[in-house]
C-alpha positions as CSV (number, residue, x, y, z in Angstrom):
1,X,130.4,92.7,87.6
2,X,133.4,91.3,85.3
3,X,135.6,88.5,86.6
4,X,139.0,88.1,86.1
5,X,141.2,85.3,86.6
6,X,144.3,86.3,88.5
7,X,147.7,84.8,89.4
8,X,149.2,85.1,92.8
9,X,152.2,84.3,94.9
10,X,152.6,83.8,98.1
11,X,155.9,84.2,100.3
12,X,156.9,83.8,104.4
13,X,158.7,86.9,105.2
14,X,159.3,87.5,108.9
15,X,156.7,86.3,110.9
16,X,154.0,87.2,108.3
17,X,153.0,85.8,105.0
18,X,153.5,88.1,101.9
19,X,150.5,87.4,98.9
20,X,151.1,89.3,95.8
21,X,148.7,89.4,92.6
22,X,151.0,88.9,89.2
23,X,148.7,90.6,86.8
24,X,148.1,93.7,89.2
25,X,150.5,96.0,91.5
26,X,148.6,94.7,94.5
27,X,149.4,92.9,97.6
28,X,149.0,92.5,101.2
29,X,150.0,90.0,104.0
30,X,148.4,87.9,106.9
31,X,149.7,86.0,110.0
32,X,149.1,83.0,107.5
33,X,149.0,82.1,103.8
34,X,144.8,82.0,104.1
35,X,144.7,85.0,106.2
36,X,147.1,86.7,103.5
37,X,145.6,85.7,100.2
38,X,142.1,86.4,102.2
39,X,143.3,89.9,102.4
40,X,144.7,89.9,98.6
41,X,141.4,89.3,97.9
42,X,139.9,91.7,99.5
43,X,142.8,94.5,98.2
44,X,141.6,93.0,94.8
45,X,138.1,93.9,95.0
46,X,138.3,97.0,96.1
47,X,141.3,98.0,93.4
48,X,138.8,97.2,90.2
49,X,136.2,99.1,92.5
50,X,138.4,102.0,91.9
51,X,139.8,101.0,88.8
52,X,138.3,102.7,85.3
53,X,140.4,100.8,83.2
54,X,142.5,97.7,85.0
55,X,145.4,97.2,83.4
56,X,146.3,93.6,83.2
57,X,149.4,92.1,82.7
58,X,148.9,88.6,81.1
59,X,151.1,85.4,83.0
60,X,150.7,82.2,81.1
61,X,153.1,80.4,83.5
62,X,154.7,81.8,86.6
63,X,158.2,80.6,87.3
64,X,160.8,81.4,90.3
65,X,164.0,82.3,89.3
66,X,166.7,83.6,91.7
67,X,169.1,86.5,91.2
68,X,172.8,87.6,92.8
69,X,173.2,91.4,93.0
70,X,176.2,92.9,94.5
71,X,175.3,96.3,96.3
Protein backbone atom coordinates (compact mmCIF):
# COMPACT_ATOMS: atom_id res chain seq x y z
CA UNK A 1 0.00 0.00 0.00
CA UNK A 2 1.43 3.66 -1.07
CA UNK A 3 1.37 6.42 1.48
CA UNK A 4 0.76 9.80 0.92
CA UNK A 5 1.25 12.78 3.00
CA UNK A 6 -1.80 14.96 3.05
CA UNK A 7 -2.76 18.46 4.18
CA UNK A 8 -5.97 19.15 6.00
CA UNK A 9 -8.09 21.81 7.49
CA UNK A 10 -10.27 21.91 9.93
CA UNK A 11 -13.16 24.43 10.63
CA UNK A 12 -16.31 24.85 13.52
CA UNK A 13 -19.31 25.25 11.48
CA UNK A 14 -22.54 24.99 13.44
CA UNK A 15 -22.34 22.69 16.07
CA UNK A 16 -20.13 20.28 14.07
CA UNK A 17 -16.56 20.41 13.10
CA UNK A 18 -15.83 20.55 9.24
CA UNK A 19 -12.18 18.55 8.20
CA UNK A 20 -11.26 18.92 4.59
CA UNK A 21 -8.18 17.25 2.82
CA UNK A 22 -6.23 20.07 0.56
CA UNK A 23 -4.70 17.78 -1.90
CA UNK A 24 -8.03 15.70 -2.49
CA UNK A 25 -11.93 16.77 -3.06
CA UNK A 26 -12.68 14.93 0.26
CA UNK A 27 -14.08 15.82 3.57
CA UNK A 28 -16.30 14.99 6.32
CA UNK A 29 -17.26 16.30 9.80
CA UNK A 30 -17.56 15.17 13.55
CA UNK A 31 -19.15 16.47 16.79
CA UNK A 32 -15.29 17.40 17.39
CA UNK A 33 -12.04 18.24 15.59
CA UNK A 34 -10.72 14.42 16.50
CA UNK A 35 -14.00 12.92 15.78
CA UNK A 36 -13.88 14.89 12.40
CA UNK A 37 -10.32 14.43 11.07
CA UNK A 38 -10.96 10.60 12.46
CA UNK A 39 -13.61 10.50 9.88
CA UNK A 40 -11.39 12.43 7.08
CA UNK A 41 -9.38 9.68 7.56
CA UNK A 42 -11.41 7.22 7.20
CA UNK A 43 -13.14 9.05 3.85
CA UNK A 44 -9.36 9.03 2.76
CA UNK A 45 -8.84 5.53 2.86
CA UNK A 46 -11.50 4.39 1.28
CA UNK A 47 -11.22 7.21 -1.67
CA UNK A 48 -7.52 5.75 -2.84
CA UNK A 49 -9.40 2.33 -2.30
CA UNK A 50 -11.43 3.36 -5.20
CA UNK A 51 -9.15 5.57 -6.74
CA UNK A 52 -7.05 4.16 -10.02
CA UNK A 53 -5.19 7.06 -10.40
CA UNK A 54 -5.34 9.86 -7.33
CA UNK A 55 -4.93 12.94 -8.52
CA UNK A 56 -3.02 15.02 -6.14
CA UNK A 57 -2.83 18.58 -5.87
CA UNK A 58 0.50 19.59 -4.38
CA UNK A 59 0.30 22.41 -1.04
CA UNK A 60 3.67 23.50 0.03
CA UNK A 61 2.14 25.91 2.55
CA UNK A 62 -1.44 26.46 3.31
CA UNK A 63 -2.53 29.89 4.12
CA UNK A 64 -6.05 31.57 5.18
CA UNK A 65 -6.95 34.36 3.32
CA UNK A 66 -10.48 36.03 3.50
CA UNK A 67 -12.68 37.29 0.71
CA UNK A 68 -15.76 40.01 0.47
CA UNK A 69 -18.34 39.00 -2.27
CA UNK A 70 -21.37 41.03 -2.85
CA UNK A 71 -24.42 38.65 -3.93
Amino acid sequence: MKAFRLQNVVWKEGKHYVAQCLNVDVSSFGKTKKEALRNLQEALELYFEDAKNPRLAQVERAEISRSLVHA
